[in-house]
C-alpha positions as CSV (number, residue, x, y, z in Angstrom):
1,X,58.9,83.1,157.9
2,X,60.8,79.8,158.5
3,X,63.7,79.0,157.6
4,X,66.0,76.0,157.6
5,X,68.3,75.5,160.2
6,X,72.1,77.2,159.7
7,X,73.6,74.2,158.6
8,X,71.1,72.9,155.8
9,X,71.0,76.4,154.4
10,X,74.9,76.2,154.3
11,X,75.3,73.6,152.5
12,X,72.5,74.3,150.2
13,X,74.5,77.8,149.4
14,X,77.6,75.5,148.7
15,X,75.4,73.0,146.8
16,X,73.9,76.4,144.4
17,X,77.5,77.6,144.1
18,X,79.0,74.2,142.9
19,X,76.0,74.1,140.4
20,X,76.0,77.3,139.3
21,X,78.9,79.4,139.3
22,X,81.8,80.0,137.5
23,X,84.8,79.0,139.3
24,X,86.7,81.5,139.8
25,X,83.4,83.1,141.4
26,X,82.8,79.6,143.3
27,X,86.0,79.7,145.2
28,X,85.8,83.4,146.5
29,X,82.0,82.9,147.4
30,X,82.4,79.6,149.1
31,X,85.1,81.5,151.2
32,X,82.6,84.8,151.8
33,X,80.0,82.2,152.7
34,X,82.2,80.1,155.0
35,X,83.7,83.0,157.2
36,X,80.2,84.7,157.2
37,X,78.5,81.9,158.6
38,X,81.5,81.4,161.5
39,X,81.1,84.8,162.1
40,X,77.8,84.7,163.2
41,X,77.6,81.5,165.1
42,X,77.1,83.4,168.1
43,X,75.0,86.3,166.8
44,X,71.5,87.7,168.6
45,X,68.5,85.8,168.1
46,X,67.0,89.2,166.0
47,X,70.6,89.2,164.3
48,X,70.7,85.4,163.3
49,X,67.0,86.0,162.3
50,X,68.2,89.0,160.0
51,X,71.1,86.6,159.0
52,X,68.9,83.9,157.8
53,X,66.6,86.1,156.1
54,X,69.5,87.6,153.5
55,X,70.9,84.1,153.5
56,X,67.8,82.8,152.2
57,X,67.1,85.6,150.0
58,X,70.8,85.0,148.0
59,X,69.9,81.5,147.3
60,X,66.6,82.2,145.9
61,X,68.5,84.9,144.0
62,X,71.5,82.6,142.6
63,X,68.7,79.9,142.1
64,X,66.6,82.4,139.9
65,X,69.5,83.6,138.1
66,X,71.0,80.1,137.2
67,X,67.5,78.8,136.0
68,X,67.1,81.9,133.6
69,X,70.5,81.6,132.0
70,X,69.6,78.0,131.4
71,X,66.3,79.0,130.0
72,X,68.4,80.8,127.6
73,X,71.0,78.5,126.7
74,X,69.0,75.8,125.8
75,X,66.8,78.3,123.6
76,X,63.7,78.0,125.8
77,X,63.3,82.0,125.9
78,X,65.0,84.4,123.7
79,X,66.8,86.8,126.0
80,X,69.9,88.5,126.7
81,X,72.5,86.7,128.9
82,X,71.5,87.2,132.7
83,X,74.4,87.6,134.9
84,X,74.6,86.6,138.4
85,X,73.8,89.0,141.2
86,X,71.4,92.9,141.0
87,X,72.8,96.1,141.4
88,X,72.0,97.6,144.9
89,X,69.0,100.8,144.4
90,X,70.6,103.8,145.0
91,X,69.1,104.9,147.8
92,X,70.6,102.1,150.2
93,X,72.2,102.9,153.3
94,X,74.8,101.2,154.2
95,X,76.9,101.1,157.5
96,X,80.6,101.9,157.6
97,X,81.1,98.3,158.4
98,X,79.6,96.9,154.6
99,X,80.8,99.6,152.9
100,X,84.2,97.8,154.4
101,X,82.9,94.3,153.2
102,X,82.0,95.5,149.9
103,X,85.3,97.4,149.3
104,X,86.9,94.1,150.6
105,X,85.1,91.5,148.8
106,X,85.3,93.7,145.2
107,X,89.2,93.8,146.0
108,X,88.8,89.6,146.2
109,X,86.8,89.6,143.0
110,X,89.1,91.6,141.3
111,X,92.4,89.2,142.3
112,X,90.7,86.2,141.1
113,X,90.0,87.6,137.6
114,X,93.8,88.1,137.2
């Protein structure tokens, strides 16, 4: 699968979060993205692959999800309101290391409601 390079799919996350989110949600994901994205400047070639890969698969997520809501708002389907992000199947493993990430960024989440 190709991808774009790590800058153009950057910006193009920024880009869908300007668009598309809240901002409250904006600030704390352009943050997430930011540091991810340093993190990983120096990762394995099969890591940066993996990288991309989830990168890519966020924005087509966000993307989806925006397009729907609008769908709905301007009356072209009739559907409940779609909310951003999917709920992880159960039977996900995850390492010590997300678990940590996840704990950390729903502690985030839940100061910039307040």
């Amino acid at each position: 699968m190709a991808f774009a390079s790590p800058p153009v799919l950057f910006r193009s996350i920024l880009r869908a979060h300007k668009r598309h989110l809240p901002t409250d949600l904006r600030s704390l994901g352009d943050v997430y993205v930011k540091q991810e994205f340093r993190l990983h400047k120096t990762a394995k070639p099969e890591q940066a692959l993996q990288f991309m890969n989830e990168w890519s698969h966020y924005l087509d997520q966000l993307s989806m999800t925006a397009r729907a809501r609008d769908s709905v708002r301007v009356g072209a389907v009739d559907n409940d309101v779609f909310d951003f992000g999917k709920n992880l199947p159960r039977d996900v493993e995850l390492s010590e290391e997300q678990l940590q990430q996840l704990e950390t960024l729903r502690e985030e989440a839940a100061k910039a409601r307040k």
